[in-house]
C-alpha positions in Angstrom: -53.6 14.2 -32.8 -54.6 16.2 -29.7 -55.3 15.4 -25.9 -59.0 15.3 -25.2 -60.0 18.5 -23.3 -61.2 16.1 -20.2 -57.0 14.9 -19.9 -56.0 18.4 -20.0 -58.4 20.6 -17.8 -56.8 20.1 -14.6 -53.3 20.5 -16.0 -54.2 23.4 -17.7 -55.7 25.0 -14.2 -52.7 23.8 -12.2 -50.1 25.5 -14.9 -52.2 28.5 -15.2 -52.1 28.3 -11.3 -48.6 28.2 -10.9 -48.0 30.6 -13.7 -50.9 33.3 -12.2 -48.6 33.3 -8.8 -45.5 34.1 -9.8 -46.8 36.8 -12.7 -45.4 34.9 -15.7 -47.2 34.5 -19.0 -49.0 31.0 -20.1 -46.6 28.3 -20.0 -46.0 25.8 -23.0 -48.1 24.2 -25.2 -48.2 20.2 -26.1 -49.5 18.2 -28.4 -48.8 15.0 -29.7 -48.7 14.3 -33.5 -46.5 15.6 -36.2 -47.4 18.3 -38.2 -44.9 20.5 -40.3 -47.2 23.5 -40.1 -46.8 23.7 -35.9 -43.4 25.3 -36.3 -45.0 28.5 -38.3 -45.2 31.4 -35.8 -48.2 32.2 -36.8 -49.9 29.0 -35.6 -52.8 28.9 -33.3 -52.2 26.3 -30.1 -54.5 27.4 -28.0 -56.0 24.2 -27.7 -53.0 22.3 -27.3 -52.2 21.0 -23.8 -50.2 23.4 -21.3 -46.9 21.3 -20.4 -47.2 20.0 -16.6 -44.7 20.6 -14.0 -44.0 17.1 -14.3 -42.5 18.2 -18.2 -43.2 16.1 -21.4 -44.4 12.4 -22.2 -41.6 10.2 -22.8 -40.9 6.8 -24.5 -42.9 8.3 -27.4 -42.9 10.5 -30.4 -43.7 12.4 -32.0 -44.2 15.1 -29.4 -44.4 18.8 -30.0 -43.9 21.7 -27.8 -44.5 25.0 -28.6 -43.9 28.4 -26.3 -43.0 32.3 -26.7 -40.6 34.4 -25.5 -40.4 38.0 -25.2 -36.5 39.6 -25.8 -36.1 43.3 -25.1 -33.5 45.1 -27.2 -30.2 44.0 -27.9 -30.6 40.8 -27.0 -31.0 41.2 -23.5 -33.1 39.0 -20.9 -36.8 40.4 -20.4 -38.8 39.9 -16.9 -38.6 35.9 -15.9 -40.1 33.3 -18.0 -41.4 29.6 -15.9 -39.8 27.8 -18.2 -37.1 29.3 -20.2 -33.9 30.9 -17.8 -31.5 33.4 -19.0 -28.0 33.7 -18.4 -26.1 37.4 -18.2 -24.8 39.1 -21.0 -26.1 39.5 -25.1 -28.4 36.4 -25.9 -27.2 34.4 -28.8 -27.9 31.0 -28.5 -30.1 28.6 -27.1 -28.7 25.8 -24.1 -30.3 22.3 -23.9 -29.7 19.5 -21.9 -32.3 17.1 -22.9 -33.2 13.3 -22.2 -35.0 12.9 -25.5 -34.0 13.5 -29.6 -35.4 17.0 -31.0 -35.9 19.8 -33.7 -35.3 23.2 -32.8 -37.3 25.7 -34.8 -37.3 29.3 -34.1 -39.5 31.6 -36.0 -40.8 28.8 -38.2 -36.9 28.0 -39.5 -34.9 24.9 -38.1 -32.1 25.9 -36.3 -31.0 22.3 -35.1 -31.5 18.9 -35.6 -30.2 16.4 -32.4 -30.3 13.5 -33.5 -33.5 12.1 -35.6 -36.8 12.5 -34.6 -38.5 9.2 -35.8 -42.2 7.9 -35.0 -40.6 4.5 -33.1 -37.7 3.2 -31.2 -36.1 1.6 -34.6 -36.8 5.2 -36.8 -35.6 7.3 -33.7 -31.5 7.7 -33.4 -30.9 9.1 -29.8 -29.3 13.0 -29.7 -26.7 14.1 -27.3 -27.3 15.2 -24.0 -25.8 19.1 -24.2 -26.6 21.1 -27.2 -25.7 24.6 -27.6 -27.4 26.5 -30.6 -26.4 29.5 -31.6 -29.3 32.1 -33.4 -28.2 33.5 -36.3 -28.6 37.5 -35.7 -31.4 38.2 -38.0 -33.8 36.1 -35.8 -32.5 38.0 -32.3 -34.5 41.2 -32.6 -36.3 42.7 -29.8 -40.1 41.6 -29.3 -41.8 38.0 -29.2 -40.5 34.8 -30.5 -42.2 31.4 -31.1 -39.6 28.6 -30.4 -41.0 25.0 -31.5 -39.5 21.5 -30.4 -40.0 18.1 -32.7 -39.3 15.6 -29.7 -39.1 11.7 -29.6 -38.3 10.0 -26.9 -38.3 6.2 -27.7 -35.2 5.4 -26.0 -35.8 7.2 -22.8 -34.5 4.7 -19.6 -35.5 6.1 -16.8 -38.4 5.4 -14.5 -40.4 8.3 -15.0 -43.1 8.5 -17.1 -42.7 12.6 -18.1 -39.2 14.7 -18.0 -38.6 17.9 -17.2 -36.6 20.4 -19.3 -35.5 23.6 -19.6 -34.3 26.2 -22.4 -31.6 28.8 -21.3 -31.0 31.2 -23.2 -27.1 31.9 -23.6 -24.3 33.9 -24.7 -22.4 31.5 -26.8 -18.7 32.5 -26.1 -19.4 32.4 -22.2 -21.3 29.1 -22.5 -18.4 27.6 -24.7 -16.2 28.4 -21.9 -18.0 27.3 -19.3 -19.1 24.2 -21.2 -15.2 23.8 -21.5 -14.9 24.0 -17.4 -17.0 22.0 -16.7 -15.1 18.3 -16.0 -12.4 20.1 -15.0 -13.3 19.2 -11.6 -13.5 15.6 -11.8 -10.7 15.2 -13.9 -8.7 16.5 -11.2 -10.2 13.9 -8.5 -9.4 11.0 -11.1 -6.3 12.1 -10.9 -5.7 12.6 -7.6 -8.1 9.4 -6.6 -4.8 7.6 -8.7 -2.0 9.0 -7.0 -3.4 7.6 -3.5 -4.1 4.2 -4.9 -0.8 4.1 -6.3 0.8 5.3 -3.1 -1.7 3.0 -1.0 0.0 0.3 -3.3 3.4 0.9 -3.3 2.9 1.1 0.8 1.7 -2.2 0.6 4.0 -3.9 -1.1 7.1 -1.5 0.1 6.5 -0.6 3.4 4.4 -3.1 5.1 1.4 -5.3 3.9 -1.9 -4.0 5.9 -5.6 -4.5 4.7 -5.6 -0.9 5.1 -3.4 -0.3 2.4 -5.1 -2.5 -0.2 -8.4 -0.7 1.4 -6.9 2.6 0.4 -5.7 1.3 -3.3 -9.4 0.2 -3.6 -10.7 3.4 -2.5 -8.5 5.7 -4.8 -10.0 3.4 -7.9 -13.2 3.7 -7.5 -13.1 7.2 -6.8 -10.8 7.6 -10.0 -13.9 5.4 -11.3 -16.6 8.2 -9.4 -15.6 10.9 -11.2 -14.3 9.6 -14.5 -18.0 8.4 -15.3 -18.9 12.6 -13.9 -16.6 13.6 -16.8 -17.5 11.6 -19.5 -20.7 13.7 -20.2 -19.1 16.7 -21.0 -15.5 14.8 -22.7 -17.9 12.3 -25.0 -21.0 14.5 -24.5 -23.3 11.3 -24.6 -26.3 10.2 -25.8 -29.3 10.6 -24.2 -29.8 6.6 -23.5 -26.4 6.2 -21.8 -27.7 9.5 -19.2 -29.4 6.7 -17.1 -27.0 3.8 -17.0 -24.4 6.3 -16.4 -26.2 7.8 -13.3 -26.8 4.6 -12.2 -23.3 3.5 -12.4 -22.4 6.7 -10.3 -24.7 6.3 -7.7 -23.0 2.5 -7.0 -19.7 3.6 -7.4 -20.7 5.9 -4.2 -22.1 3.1 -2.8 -18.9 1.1 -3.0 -17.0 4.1 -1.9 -19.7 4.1 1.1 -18.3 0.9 2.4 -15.1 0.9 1.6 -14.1 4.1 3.4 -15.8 3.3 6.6 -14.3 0.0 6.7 -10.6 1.4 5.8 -10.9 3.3 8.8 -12.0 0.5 10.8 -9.1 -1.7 10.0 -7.0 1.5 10.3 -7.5 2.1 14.1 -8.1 -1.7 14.6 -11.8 -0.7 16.0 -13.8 -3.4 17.8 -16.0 -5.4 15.9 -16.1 -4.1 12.7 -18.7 -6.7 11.0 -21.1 -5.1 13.4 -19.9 -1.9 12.8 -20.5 -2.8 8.8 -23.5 -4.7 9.0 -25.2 -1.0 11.1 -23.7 0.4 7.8 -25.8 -1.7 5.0 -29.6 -1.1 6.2 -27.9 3.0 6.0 -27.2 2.5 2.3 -30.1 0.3 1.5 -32.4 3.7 2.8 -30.2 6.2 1.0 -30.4 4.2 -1.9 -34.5 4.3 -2.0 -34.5 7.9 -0.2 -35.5 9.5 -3.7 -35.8 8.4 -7.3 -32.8 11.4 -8.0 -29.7 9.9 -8.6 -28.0 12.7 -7.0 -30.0 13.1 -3.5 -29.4 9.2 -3.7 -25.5 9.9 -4.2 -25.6 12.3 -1.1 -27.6 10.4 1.6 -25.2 7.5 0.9 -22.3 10.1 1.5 -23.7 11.0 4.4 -24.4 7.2 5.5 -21.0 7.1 4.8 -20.2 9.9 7.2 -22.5 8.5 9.6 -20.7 5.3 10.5 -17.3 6.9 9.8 -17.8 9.3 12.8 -19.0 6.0 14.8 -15.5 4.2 14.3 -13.1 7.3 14.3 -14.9 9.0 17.5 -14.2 5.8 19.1 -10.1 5.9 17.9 -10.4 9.6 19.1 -11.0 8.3 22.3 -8.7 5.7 22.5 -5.8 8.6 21.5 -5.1 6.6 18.2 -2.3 8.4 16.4 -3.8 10.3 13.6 -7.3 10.0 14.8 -8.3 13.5 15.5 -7.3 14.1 12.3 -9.6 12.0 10.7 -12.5 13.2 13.2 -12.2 16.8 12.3 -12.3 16.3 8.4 -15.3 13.7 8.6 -17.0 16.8 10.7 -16.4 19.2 8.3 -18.0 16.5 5.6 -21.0 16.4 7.5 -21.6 19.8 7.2 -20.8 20.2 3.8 -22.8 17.4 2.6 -25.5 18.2 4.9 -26.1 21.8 2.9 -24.9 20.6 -0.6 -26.8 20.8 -3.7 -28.3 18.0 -5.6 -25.4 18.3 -7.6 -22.1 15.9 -8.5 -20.1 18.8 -9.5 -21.0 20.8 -6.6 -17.4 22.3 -5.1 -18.6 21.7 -1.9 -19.0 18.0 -2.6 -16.3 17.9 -4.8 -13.9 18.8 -2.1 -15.4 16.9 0.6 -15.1 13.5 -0.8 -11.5 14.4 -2.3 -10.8 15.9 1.5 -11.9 12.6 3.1 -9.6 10.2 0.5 -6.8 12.6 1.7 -7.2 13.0 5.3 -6.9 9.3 5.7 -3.7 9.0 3.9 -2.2 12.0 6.3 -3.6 9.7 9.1 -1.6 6.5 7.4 1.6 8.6 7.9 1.3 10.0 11.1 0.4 6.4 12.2 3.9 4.9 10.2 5.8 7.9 11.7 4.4 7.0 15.3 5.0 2.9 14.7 8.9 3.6 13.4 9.8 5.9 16.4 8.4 3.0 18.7 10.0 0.8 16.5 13.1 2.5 16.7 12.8 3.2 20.6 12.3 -0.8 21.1 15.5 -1.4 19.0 17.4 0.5 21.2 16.5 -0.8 24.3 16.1 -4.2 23.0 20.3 -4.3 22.2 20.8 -2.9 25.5 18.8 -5.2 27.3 19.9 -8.3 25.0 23.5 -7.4 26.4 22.2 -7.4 29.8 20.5 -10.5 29.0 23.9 -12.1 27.8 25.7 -11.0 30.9 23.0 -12.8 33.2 23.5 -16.1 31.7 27.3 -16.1 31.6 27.4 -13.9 35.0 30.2 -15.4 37.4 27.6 -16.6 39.8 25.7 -18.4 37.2 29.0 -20.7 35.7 30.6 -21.0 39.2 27.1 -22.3 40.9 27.1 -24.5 37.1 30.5 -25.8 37.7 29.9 -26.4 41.4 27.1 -29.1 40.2 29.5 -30.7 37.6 32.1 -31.0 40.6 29.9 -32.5 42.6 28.7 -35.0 40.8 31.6 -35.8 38.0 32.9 -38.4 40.8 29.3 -40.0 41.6 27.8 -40.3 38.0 30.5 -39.1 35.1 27.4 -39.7 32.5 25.0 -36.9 33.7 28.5 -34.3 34.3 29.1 -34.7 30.5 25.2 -34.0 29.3 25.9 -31.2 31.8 29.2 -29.6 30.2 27.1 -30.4 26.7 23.9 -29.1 27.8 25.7 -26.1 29.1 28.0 -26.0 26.0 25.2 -25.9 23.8 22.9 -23.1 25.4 25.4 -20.7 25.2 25.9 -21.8 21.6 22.6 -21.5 20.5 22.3 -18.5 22.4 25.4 -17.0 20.5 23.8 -17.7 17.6 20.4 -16.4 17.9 20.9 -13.3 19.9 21.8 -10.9 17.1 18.7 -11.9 15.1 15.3 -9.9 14.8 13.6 -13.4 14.6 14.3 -17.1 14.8 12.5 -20.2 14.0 10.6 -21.4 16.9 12.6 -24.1 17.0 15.7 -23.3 17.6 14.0 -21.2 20.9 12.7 -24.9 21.9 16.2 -26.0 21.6 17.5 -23.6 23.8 14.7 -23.7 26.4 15.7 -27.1 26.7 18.9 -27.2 26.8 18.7 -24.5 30.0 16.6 -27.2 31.3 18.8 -29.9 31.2 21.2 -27.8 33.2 18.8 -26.5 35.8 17.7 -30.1 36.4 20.7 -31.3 37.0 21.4 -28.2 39.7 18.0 -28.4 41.1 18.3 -32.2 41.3 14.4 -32.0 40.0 13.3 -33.3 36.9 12.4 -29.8 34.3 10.9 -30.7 30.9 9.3 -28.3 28.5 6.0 -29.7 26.7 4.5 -28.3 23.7 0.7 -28.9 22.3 0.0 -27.6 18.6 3.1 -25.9 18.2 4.7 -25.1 14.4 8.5 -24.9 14.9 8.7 -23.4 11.8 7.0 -19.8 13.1 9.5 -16.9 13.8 10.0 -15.3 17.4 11.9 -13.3 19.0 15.1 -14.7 20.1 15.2 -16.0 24.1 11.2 -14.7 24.2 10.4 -18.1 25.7 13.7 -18.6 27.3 13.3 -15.8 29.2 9.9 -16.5 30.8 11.2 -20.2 31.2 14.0 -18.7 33.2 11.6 -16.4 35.4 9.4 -19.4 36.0 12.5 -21.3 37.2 13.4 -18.3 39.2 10.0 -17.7 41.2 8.7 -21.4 41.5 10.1 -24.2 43.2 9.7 -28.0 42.3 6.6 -29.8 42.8 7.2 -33.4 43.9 10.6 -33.7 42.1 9.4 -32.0 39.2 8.9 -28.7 37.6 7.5 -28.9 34.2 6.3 -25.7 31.8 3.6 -26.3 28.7 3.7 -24.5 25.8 0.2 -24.3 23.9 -0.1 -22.3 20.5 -3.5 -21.3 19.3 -4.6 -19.6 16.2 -7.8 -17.4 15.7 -8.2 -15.7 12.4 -5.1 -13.6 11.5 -4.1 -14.0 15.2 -2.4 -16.4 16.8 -1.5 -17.1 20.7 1.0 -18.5 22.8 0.5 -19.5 26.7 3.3 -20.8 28.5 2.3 -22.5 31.9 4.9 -23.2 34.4 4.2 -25.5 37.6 5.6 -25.4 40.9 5.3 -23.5 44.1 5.5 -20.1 44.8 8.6 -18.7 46.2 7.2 -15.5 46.7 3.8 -13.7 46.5 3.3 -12.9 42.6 1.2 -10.4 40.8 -0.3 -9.8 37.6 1.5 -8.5 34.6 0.4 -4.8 34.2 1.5 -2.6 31.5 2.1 0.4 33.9 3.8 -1.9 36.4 7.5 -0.2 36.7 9.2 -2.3 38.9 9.5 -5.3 36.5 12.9 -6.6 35.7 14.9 -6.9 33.3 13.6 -10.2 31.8 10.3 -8.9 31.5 11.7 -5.4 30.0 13.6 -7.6 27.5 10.7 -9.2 26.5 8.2 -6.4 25.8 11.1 -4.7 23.8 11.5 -7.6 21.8 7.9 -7.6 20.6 7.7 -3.9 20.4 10.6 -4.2 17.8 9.3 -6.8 15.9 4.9 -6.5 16.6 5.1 -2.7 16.6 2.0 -1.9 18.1 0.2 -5.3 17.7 1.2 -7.7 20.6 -0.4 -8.3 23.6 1.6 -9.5 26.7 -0.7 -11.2 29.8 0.4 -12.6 33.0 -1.1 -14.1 36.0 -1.3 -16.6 39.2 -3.0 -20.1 38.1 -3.6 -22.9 41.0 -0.3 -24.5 40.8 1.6 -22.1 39.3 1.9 -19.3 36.6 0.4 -18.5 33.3 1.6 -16.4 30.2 -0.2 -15.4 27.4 1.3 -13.8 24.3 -0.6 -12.6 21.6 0.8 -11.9 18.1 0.1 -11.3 14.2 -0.5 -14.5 12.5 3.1 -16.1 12.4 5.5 -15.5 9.5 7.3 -18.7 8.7 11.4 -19.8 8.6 12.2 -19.9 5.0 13.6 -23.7 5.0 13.9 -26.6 7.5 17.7 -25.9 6.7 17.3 -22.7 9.3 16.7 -24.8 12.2 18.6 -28.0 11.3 21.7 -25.7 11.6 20.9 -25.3 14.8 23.6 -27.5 17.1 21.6 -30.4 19.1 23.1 -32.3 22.4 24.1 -35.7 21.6 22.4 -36.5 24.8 18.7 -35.8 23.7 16.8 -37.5 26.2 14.7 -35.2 28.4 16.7 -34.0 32.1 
């Protein structure tokens, strides 16, 4: 069975075209059918089809292809060929990597058989997709050679209605070795995509648990997952009808890697809204995915999607001096411009190393970050103990017990029943703060209890009534010890009693995987007041105490806000979502007045 000469005349004049322009001889010859006679040299084709630069019919069979080749002496290449290549060195062999099942005949005799050639999809059994076939030496002499392909092509998967392919012509040894090489290259990323998931792991779990660390685990797998599905071509060397699904499989582990990476860096440098940031990043991949029907152009405009967003989030930590930052910036740079001139290519190096360099650069970042967070952490302990001693001495401080027994004095004759909640009150606020101020973090609770207790005391010294009030509050959420006794004390310090009464309100609020606390203290002003600032350096020692308290506990993730309210002063403290006491036993120990009522 032929093609009709109407199907074939402007094929024929387009290939002749194209052939005519760059000085090569008539391309190959198709026709479909099966005929044992078109493997003899000495067959005429002249009416067969010329092959298209679209390449062969698929999802059929069987096909024939027929084409000659000129070899000079020894083996060596002659002038270019359109369709065959020619590698350096003696020719030996013959190099396919086809997407169909074929016969190789060369000089009328059958040098290879991949797979079987059958006339359906049930007869066909699909060949693998890199074949190397060597010519035995009495078929290599100088002069022309007729080289026939039996195709079939029922299992074919992709889109396309035709495919392309090409015979090189080879040295055997050198493509053995190279052949050999060739996954190499992504065998080393899946192992190197392992090692940081495993480290990303054994952060989270040992050091301390971030999203950006599970991020990073999930990264390193699906690269590991990337480049394992590269290799298993050339370790399994496949069947043709696993080429698709396994370029397809490639192209959405990219796309996984695509998000995943942008949004590792986004949780890494705590960017501003990241769902925005994410949702710019989906319409990217959705038009790199449908940029071409190649799997790899697909595979590099969703890298460079990739890039695109990643350079959004880490120019803005660049900005913001985030530790580790720069670092970042300069190797997604360096991606752009090696994706940006890569070949259409998984294996290119250039690709290769970008993708690995941007798993890696990262994990450097994650470091410098930890380094940075334990030498603040570090710094904060320091200052915290010296503080917390300072801290100590103001509440036992001569002035403080003498003004403290003065009030019990005075009113021990007058009303012996408020002197002893006074002695207990006072009893048991050095107590509890004996016991809580050598500890990272108490229960929330037990910093109530202490609050209090001051309160009971200042009331009775203050002759006002001062209560604490809490809306929403979990005791059972761990602080920093004397955090709110501290502020309780300053508000105490700076406002007088309202009407007989100074009373503070303690709200807790919870947002996602934050949570905030705002402390509200009433009373009038005993001197002008001004916002909390960060670079404020006259603040005292309270305040210092504070911040170094949630510097050693929140490296890095606390936010500390105050400011003048009608009628007073408010607080706002802003922390991770809480970590909880382990049992109610923890605050239970905690010694209580046997005078509860409020002062």
């Amino acid at each position: 069975m032929r093609f009709p000469t109407s199907w074939s005349l402007p094929i024929v004049l387009l290939a002749w075209g194209a052939g005519a322009a760059q000085g090569q001889e008539r391309a190959p010859r198709l026709a479909m059918g099966d005929d044992s006679r078109w493997a003899a040299p000495e067959f005429d084709d002249r009416d067969w089809m010329p092959v298209s630069v679209e390449g062969v019919p698929m999802r059929t069979g069987p096909v024939w292809v027929r084409d000659t080749i000129s070899m000079a002496a020894a083996g060596a290449p002659p002038s270019s060929h359109p369709f065959v290549s020619w590698s350096e060195g003696p020719i030996d062999s013959v190099y396919l990597s086809p997407a169909f099942t074929f016969e190789l005949y060369w000089d009328g005799r059958l040098l290879d058989r991949n797979g079987v050639v059958g006339p359906s999809a049930a007869d066909e059994r699909p060949g693998v997709l890199n074949r190397l076939i060597r010519i035995p030496p009495e078929l290599l002499g100088p002069g022309e050679h007729v080289i026939a392909l039996r195709i079939s092509s029922y299992h074919y998967n992709f889109p396309a209605t035709h495919s392309r392919f090409e015979l090189r012509m080879e040295n055997y040894e050198r493509r053995l070795i190279h052949e050999a090489r060739r996954p190499v290259l992504p065998l080393i990323g899946v192992g190197g995509a392992l090692l940081v998931g495993a480290i990303c792991i054994v952060f989270y779990f040992l050091a301390e648990r971030r999203r950006p660390f599970l991020l990073g685990a999930a990264l390193g797998i699906a690269m590991a997952v990337f480049y394992g599905l590269i290799s298993l071509r050339w370790l399994l060397n496949l069947s043709y009808d696993w080429h698709c699904p396994r370029l397809t499989a490639i192209t959405a582990t990219m796309a996984t890697i695509a998000v995943l990476l942008p949004w590792m860096l986004l949780e890494q440098f705590a960017v501003p809204r990241k769902r925005l940031v994410l949702g710019l990043l989906l319409p990217l991949l959705a038009a790199a995915w449908l940029s071409s029907p190649i799997y790899e152009v697909k595979t590099l405009w969703l890298c460079r999607a990739m890039l695109a967003i990643s350079l959004l989030a880490v120019g803005w930590a660049a900005w913001r001096r985030k530790p580790g930052a720069w670092l970042v910036l300069l190797g997604i740079m360096v991606g752009l411009l090696v994706v940006r001139s890569s070949r259409r290519a998984f294996l290119d190096p250039s690709f290769f190393l970008v993708v690995e360099l941007l798993v890696l650069v990262p994990l450097v970042s994650f470091g410098l970050q930890i380094r940075s967070e334990r030498r603040r952490a570090r710094e904060a302990l320091l200052v915290a103990a010296r503080l917390e001693t300072e801290l100590l001495k103001k509440n036992i401080q001569p002035h403080f017990l003498i003004n403290t027994l003065s009030t019990i004095m005075e009113i021990i004759e007058r009303d012996p029943a408020a002197a002893v909640t006074l002695i207990e009150s006072l009893a048991s606020e050095f107590r509890i703060l004996a016991r809580v101020s050598g500890e990272k973090l108490i229960p929330l609770g037990q910093e109530l209890d202490l609050c209090r207790a001051h309160l009971r005391i200042m009331s009775l010294r203050k002759d006002a009534h001062c209560v604490l009030e809490t809306a929403g509050v979990d005791e059972r959420a761990l602080v920093p010890p004397a955090l709110f006794h501290t502020l309780v004390e300053n508000g105490l310090t700076h406002l007088r009693p309202r009407g007989g009464e100074q009373r503070f309100t303690l709200r807790q609020q919870r947002a996602g995987q934050r949570i905030s606390y705002t402390l509200t203290a009433e009373g009038e002003p005993a001197r002008v007041m001004a916002p909390v600032a960060p670079s404020d350096v006259r603040e005292g020692t309270g305040l210092r105490y504070i911040k170094a308290r949630l510097e050693e506990s929140f490296p890095g993730k606390w936010k500390l806000e105050g400011s003048a309210i009608a009628g007073g002063w408010r607080t706002v403290i802003e922390l991770p979502a809480p970590r909880f006491v382990a049992s109610e036993m923890d605050h239970a120990a905690t010694p209580r007045p046997s005078h509860p009522q409020p002062a």
